[in-house]
C-alpha positions as CSV (number, residue, x, y, z in Angstrom):
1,X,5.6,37.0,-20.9
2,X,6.9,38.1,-24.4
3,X,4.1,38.3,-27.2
4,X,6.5,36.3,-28.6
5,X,6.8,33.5,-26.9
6,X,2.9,33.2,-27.4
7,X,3.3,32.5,-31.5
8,X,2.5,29.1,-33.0
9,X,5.0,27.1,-33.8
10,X,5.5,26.8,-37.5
11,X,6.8,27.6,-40.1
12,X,6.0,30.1,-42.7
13,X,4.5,28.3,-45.8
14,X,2.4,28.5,-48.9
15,X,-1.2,27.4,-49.0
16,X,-3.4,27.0,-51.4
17,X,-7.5,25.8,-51.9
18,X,-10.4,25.9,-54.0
19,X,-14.2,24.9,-53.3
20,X,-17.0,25.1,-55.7
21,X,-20.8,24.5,-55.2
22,X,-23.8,23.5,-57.5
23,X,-27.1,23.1,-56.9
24,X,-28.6,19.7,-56.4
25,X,-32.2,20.9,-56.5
26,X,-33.7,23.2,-59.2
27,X,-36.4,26.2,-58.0
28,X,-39.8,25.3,-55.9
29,X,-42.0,26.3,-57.8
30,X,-44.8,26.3,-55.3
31,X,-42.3,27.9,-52.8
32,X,-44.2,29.9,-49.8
33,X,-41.0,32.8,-50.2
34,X,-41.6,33.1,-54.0
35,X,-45.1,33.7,-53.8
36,X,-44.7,36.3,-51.6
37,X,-42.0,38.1,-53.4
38,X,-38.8,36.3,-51.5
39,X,-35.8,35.6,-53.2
40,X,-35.3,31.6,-52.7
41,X,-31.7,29.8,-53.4
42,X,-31.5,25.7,-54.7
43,X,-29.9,23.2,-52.5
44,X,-26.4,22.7,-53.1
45,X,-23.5,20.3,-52.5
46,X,-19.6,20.9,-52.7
47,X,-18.8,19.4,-56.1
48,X,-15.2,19.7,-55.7
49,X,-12.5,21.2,-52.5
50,X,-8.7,21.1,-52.4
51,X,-6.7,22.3,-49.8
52,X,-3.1,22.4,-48.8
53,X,-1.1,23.0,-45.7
54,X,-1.2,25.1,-43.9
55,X,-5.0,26.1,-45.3
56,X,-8.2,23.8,-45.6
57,X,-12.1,24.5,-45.9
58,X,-14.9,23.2,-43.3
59,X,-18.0,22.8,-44.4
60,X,-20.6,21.4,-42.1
61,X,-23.3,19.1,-43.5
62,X,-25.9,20.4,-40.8
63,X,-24.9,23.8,-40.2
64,X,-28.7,24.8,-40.9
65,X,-31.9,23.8,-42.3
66,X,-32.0,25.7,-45.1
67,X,-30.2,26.1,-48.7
68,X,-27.2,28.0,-47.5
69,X,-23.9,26.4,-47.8
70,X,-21.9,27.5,-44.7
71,X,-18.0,27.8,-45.7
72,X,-15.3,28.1,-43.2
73,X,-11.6,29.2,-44.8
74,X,-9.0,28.2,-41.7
75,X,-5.4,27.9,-41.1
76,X,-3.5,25.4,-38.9
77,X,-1.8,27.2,-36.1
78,X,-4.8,29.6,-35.8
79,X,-3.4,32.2,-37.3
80,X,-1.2,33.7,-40.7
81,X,2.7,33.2,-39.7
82,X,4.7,36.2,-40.8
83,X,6.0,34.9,-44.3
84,X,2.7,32.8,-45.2
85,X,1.5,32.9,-48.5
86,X,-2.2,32.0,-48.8
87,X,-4.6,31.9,-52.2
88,X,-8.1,30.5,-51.9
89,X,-11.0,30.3,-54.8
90,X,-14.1,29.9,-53.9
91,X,-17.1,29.7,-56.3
92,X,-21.3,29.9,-56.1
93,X,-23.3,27.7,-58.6
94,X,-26.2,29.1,-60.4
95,X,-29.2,30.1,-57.7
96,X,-27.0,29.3,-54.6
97,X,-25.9,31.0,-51.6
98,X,-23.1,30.0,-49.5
99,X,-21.4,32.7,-46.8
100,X,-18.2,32.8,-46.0
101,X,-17.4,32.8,-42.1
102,X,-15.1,32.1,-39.9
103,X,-14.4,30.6,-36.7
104,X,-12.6,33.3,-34.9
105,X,-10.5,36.6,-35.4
106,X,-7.8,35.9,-38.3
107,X,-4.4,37.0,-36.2
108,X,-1.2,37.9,-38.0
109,X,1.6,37.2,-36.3
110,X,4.8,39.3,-36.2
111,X,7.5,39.5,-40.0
112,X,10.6,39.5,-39.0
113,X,13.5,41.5,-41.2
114,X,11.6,42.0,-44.7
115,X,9.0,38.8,-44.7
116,X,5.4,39.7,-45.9
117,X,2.5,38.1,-44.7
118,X,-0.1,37.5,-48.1
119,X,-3.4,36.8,-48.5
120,X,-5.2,36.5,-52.1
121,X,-9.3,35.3,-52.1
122,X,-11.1,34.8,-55.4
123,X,-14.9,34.8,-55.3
124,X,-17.0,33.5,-58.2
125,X,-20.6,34.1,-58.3
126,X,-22.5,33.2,-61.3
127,X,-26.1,33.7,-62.1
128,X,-28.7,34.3,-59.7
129,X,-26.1,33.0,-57.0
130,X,-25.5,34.8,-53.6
131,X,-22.5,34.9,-51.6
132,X,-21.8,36.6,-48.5
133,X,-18.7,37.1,-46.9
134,X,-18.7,37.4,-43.1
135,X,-15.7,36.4,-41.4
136,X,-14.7,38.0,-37.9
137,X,-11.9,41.2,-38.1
138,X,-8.2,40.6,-39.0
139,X,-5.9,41.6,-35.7
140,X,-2.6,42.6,-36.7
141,X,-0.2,42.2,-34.3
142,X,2.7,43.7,-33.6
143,X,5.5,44.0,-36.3
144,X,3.1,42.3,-38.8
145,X,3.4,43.0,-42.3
146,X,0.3,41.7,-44.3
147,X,-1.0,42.2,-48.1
148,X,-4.6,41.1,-48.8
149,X,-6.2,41.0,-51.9
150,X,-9.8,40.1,-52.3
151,X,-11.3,39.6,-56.4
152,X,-15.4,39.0,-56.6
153,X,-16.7,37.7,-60.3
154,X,-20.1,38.0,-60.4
155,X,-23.0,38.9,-63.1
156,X,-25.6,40.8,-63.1
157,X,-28.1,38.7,-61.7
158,X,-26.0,37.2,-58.5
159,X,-25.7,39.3,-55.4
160,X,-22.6,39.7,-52.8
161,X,-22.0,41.2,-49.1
162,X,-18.3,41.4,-48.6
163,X,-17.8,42.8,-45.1
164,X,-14.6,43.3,-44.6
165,X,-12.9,45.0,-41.0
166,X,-10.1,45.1,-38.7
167,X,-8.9,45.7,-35.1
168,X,-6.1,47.7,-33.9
169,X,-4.6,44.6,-31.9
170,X,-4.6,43.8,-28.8
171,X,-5.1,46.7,-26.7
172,X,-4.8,44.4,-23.4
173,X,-0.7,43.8,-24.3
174,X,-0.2,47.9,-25.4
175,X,-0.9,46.9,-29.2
176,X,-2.8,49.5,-30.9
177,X,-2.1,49.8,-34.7
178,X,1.6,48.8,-34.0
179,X,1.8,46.5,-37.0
180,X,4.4,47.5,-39.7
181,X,2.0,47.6,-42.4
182,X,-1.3,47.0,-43.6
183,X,-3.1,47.0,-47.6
184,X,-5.9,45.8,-48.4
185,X,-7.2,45.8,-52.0
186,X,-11.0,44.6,-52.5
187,X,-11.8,44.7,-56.4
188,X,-15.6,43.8,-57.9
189,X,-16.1,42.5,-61.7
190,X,-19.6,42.6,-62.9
191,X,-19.7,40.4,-66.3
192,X,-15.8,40.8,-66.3
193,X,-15.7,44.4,-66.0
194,X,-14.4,46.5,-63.7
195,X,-16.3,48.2,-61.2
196,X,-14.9,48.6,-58.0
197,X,-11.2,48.6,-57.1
198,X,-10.6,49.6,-53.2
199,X,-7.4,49.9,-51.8
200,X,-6.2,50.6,-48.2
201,X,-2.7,50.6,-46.7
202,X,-1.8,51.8,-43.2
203,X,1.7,52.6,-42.4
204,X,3.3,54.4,-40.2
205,X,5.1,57.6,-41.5
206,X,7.4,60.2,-40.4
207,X,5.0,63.1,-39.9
208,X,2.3,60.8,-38.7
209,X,1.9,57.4,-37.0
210,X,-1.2,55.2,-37.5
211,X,-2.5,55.0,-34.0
212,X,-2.3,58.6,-34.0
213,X,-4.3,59.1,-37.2
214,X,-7.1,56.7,-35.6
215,X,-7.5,59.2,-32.8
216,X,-8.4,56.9,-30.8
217,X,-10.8,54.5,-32.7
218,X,-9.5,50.7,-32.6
219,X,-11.9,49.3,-35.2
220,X,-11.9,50.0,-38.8
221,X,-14.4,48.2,-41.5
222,X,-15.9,48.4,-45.1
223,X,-19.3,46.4,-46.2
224,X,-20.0,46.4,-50.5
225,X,-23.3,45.5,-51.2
226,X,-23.7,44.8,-54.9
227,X,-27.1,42.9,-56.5
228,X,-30.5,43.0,-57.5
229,X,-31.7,40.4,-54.6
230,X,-30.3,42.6,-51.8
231,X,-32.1,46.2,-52.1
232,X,-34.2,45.3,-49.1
233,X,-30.4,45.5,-47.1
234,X,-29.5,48.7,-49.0
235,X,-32.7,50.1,-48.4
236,X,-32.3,49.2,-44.4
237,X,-28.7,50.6,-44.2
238,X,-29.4,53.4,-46.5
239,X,-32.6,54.4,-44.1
240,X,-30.7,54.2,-40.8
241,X,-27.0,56.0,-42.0
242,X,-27.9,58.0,-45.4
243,X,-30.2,60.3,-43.8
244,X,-29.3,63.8,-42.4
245,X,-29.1,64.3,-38.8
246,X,-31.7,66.7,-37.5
247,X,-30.5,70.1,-36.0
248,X,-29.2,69.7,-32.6
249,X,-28.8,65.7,-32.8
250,X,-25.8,64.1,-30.9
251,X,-23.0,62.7,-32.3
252,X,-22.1,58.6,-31.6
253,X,-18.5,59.3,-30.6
254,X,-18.1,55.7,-30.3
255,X,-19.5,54.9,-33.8
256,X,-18.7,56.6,-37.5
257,X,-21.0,55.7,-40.0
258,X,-21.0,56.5,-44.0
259,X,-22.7,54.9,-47.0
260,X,-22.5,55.7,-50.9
261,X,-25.2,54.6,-53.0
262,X,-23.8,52.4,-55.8
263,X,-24.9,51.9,-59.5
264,X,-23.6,50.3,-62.3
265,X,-24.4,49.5,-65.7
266,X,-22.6,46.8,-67.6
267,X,-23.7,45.5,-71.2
268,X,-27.3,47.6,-70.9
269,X,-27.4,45.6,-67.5
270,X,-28.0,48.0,-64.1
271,X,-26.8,46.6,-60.2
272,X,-27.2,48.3,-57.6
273,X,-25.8,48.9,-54.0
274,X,-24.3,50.6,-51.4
275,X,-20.7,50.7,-50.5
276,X,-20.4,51.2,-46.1
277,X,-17.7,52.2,-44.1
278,X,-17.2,52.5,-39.8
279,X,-15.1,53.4,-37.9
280,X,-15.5,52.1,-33.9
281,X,-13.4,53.2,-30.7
282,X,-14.1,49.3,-29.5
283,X,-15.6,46.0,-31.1
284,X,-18.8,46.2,-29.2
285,X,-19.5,49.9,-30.9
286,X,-18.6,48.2,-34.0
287,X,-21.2,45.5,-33.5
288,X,-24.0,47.6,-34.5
289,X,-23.1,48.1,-37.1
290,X,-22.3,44.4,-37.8
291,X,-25.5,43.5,-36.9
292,X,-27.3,45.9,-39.1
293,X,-25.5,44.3,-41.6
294,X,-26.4,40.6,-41.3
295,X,-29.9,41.0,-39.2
296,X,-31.7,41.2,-42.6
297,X,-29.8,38.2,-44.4
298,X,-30.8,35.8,-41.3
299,X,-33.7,34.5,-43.7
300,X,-31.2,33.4,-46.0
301,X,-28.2,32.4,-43.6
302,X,-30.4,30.1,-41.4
303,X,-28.4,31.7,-38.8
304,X,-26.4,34.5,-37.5
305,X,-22.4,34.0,-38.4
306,X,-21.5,36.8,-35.1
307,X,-23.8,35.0,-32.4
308,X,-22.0,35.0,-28.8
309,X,-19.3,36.7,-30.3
310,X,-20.8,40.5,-30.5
């Protein structure tokens, strides 16, 4: 069967959607997680959510006991059609968390002639908010073209995770890092200035193709960890892959870990964090990694976002 003949049947189109969140309750004073030093987050309630085809939110009322607001950004067709143009906001209310997660890998499907698959998220986090984003890798397919573009606003008291990572395709059907092209370009604002602007395009070109530069690694991925309430996660991180390996150690071939410390100061204002990258020869290498990443947020989530998928 053609890879083709596999592609959801729509058209290319433009969606759009916003969400925003407040909180409904105000601190607990008597709180068992304050008095020991824990960050805690206020109840909160979507407050206003638009969405137009082919994109829409889901947020489940139950999704856990706790204060996190669980966000799921989808398309209809399962996928981003070659030629679909999608822009999101999403925005955290003072002393909330909410993560961003999905429900499955975000495919890109085939451009045909000059088409260019786009993708723009804006994150808003104000004060004392949290937001994590933790949505399963992008697979580019073969001949996709795609443009992402992910803005976070946030101050200096409100915290973000933004994982970000990718596949090669799907190895099963021959596809590894045959798409056309790739960028992605992840900028941070802290109290509207600039901070962080990351950008990363793969392309093949004429001395060198992609799957050849990957030498053989089909998973690549970024996490930015930026905010007071989160130095426990640095800390972990920054303990298992900032520290020297000992004299005669081995190497993970499968795994290739590196993290930079990160410090700003905005307005007499210092944040902190830690800016990760991996790169994984298959997804359940890459999971480690993942998991390090989320294991000490599970407090907050009420859940894990990756469980029975790594």
């Amino acid at each position: 069967m053609s890879y083709r003949a596999i592609l959801p049947q729509r058209n290319p189109s433009c969606g759009e959607g916003s969400i925003e969140i407040e909180a409904v309750t105000r601190k607990r004073i008597d709180s068992t997680s304050e008095r020991k030093g824990k960050k805690t987050f206020d109840h909160s309630e979507v407050v206003s959510m638009k969405h137009s085809y082919p994109f829409r939110f889901l947020v489940p009322h139950n999704s856990t006991p706790g204060p996190c607001k669980w966000i799921y950004p989808l398309t209809y067709g399962g996928g981003l059609v070659g030629g679909d143009k999608i822009s999101a906001t999403i925005k955290v209310g003072e002393g909330c968390a909410a993560v961003v997660c999905t429900q499955e890998s975000t495919k890109v499907y085939h451009c045909n002639l000059s088409n260019e698959t786009v993708q723009e998220m804006l994150y808003i986090v104000e004060d004392e908010g949290l937001l994590c984003i933790l949505p399963d890798p992008t697979v580019c397919y073969r001949d996709a073209n795609f443009s992402q573009k992910q803005i976070v606003h946030m101050k200096p008291t409100s915290s973000v995770v933004l994982l970000d990572w990718m596949l090669g395709g799907r190895v099963a059907l021959d596809e590894s890092w045959v798409f056309k092209r790739y960028c992605n370009s992840i900028e941070f604002y802290l109290s509207e200035e600039l901070v962080i602007r990351e950008c990363t395009e793969l392309e093949d070109t004429p001395n060198k193709t992609v799957v050849e530069a990957m030498q053989g690694f089909q998973v690549y991925g970024t996490c930015i960890v930026l905010g007071e309430n989160l130095s426990s996660l640095v800390d972990s991180l920054s303990d298992k892959y900032g520290r020297k390996k000992d004299i005669g150690e081995k190497t993970d071939q499968d795994l290739v870990v590196s993290i930079s410390q990160t410090k700003y100061t905005v307005e007499g204002e210092t944040t902190e964090g830690c800016y990760l990258r991996f790169l994984a020869t298959n997804a359940k290498s890459a999971a480690r990694v993942i998991h390090d990443i989320t294991d000490p947020l599970l407090d907050i989530l009420g859940a894990d976002p990756f469980e029975r998928k790594l």
